[in-house]
N, C-alpha and C positions, 0 to 999 in steps of 0.2 A: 900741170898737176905736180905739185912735190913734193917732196918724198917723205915728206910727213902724211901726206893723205894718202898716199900709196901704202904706207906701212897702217895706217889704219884699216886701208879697206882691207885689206889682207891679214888684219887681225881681227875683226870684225868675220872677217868669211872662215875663219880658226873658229871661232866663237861659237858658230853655226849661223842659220839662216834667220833666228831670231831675233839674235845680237846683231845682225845684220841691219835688218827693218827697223830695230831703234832707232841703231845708229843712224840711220839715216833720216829717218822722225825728225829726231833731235837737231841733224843738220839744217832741216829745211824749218824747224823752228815752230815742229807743231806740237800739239796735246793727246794726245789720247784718247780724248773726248771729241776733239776735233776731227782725226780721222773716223772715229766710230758713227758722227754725223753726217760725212762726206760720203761715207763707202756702205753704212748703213747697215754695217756691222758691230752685233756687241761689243760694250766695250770688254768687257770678262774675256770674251773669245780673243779678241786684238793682245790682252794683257798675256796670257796662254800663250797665243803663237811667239809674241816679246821671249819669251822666258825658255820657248822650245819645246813645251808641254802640248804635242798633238795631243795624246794621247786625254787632255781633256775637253777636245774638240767632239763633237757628236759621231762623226766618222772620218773615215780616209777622203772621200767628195770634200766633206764641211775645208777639212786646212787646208787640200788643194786650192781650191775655189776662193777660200777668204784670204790664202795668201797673194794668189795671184793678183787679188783686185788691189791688194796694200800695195804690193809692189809695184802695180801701175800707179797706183798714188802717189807714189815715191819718185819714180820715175825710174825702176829699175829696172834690170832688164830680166822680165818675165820667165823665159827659156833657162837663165841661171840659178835663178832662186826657184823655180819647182822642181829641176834637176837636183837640187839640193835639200829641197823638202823630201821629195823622194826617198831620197836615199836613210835621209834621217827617218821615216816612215817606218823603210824597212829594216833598220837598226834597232828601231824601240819595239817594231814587232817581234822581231825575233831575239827582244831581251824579256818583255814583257806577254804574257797568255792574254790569248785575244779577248776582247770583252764584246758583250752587245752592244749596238747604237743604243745611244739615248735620245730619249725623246724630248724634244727641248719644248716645252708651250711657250716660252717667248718668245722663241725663232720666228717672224712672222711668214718664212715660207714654209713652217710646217703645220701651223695651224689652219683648218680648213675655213673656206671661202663662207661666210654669213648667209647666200644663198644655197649654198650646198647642205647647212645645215635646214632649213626649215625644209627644202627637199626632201632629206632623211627623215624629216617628222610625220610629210605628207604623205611621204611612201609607207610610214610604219601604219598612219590609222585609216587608210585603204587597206591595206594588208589584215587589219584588226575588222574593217566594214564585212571585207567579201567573207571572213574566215565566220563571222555569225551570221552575216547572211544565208553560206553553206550550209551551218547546222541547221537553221531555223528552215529551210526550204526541202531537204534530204534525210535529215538526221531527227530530229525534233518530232514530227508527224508518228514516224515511226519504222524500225528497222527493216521489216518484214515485207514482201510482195504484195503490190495493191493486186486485187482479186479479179479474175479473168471473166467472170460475168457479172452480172447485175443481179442485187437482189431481191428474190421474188415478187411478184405483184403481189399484194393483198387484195381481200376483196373487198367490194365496194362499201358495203356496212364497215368494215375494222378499219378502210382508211376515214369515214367519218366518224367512227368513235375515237380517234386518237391516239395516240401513243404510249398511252401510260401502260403498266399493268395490270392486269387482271387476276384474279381467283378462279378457275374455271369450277362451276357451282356444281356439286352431282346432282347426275340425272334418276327423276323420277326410273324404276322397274318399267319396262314398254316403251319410254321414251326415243324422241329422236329430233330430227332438226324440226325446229316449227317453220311452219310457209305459211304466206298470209298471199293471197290471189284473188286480185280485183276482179269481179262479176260485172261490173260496171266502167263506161268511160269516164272522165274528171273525177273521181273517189282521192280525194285530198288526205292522205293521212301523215301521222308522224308518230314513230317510235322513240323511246325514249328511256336512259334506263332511272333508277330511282332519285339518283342523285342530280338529277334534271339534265345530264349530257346526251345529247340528241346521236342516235343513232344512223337514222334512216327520216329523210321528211319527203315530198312527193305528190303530184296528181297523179294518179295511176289509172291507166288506160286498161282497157277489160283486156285482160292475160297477162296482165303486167305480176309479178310476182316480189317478194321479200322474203329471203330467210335471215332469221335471226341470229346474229352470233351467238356460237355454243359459249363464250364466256362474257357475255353482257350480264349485267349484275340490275337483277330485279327492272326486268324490260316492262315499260309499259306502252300504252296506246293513246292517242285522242285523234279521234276522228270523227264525222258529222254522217257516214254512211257505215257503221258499223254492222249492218245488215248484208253489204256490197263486199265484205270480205270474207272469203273462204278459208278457212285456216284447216292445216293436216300436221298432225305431231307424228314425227316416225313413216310417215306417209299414209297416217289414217285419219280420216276427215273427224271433226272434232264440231259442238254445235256453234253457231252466230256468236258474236259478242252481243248482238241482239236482233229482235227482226220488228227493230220500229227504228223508223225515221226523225232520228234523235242523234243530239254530240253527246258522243261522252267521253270521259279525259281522266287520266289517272288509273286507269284498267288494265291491270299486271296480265302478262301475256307469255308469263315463262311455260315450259310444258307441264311444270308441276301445278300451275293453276289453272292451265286450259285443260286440264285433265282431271283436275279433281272438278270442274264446269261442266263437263261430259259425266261424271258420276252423280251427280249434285250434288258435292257438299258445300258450294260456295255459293249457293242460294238461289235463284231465276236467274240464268245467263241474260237474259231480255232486259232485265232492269242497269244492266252496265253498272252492278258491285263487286269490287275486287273484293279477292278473297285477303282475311283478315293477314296472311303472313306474309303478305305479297308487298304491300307499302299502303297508303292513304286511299281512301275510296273512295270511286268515280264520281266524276259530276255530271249532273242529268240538265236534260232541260227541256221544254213540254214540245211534242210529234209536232206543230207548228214551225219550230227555228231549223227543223235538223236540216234545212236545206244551206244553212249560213256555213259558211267556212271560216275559221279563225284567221 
């Protein structure tokens, strides 16, 4: 070596460790572009380190790291020139207040991996499934404690009248629940109230019994043995719907009309005519059919 490249390298290492890495770029006859292909470092970043400018590198890691790999490029000697980036590190920090890393998005080892991202997507709309699943399973239904029993039975007549609403109708003065009590085996009947929604329907065996809901609206009857049933309003017996063996159907059975039947204002209980306020009137049909059942 002579002493011309002695006095260079040793002005070059005057220079700092930037001047340094040119210098020796230049010796070996490369570009800029060249090593940034080779080492796979920006070239921005390589021109910065050239110039001595860590300080526009992303951190203290980034110059170490991207000088070292230059200077292996170069072929120099590693140990020296990071001793001397060092040093220079800690000279510009403590001329210049420290700043935050920057986040470089073209560094490509700091942009995150292509599967990592749809990961973060897959985790976000699990995370969105379970959170309304949550509500719609706990939240949704309703805030409050489900109820430690069960409620009530109803009885047999109001679970076949249904669900809806009622008007519960006042009762006749003397009234009570009406019973209808079959005298007879097979007595086939069916209650019903005006609006044709069936109540109560049945063969009724002798003792078999029926009360009426106290809010059935305009109850009637058809039956083919309306002689076979005993009816009591209030628990006082009341007369036959009729005492001939005959159907008749459409014959209101509320206590205000088995009652005013027991006065007579609603005309021969025997003949099966509802009374006029009651709904439509009975149909008859001659002592020969009354054995047929609907």
């Amino acid at each position: 070596m002579d002493e011309m490249t002695v006095d260079g390298e040793e002005q070059a290492q005057a220079l700092g460790v930037g001047a340094q890495l040119r210098a020796a770029r230049e010796a070996a006859g490369m570009e800029v572009e060249q090593v940034a292909a080779e080492t796979r470092i920006p070239q921005r970043h390589l021109v910065a380190i050239e110039r001595g400018d860590f300080a526009a590198l992303p951190s203290r890691t980034y110059a170490i790291g991207f000088t070292r790999t230059y200077a292996r490029l170069l072929g120099l000697d590693e140990r020296t020139v990071l001793d001397q980036v060092r040093a220079e590190l800690a000279t510009s920090q403590s001329e210049r207040p420290a700043q935050p890393a920057k986040f470089e998005p073209g560094d490509p080892a700091r942009v995150p991996g292509r599967g990592l991202a749809w990961f973060a997507v897959l985790a976000t709309v699990l995370l969105i499934g379970g959170i309304i699943a949550f509500y719609r399973s706990y939240l949704s239904p309703g805030m409050g404690p489900a109820p430690l029993t069960a409620p009530s039975a109803t009885t047999a007549a109001a679970g076949q009248a249904g669900q809806r609403a009622r008007t519960v109708a006042p009762q006749p003065a003397g009234a009570g629940p009406v019973v209808f009590t079959s005298t007879m085996d097979g007595t086939w009947v069916k209650f019903y109230e005006a609006d044709g929604e069936r109540l109560y329907e049945a063969q009724m065996n002798r003792g078999d019994s029926y009360t009426l809901p106290a809010d059935a609206e305009g109850p009637q009857v058809w039956t083919g043995r309306p002689y076979a049933l005993a009816i009591t309003v209030g628990g006082k017996p009341v007369p036959a719907l009729s005492d001939k063996d005959e159907i008749i159907r459409d014959v209101p059975v509320s206590a205000a009309a088995l009652l005013a039947r027991r006065s007579g204002a609603a005309g021969p209980a025997a003949a099966g005519t509802p009374d006029a306020t009651e709904g439509p009137a009975a149909a008859t049909t001659p002592a020969g059919a009354g054995q047929a059942t609907p």
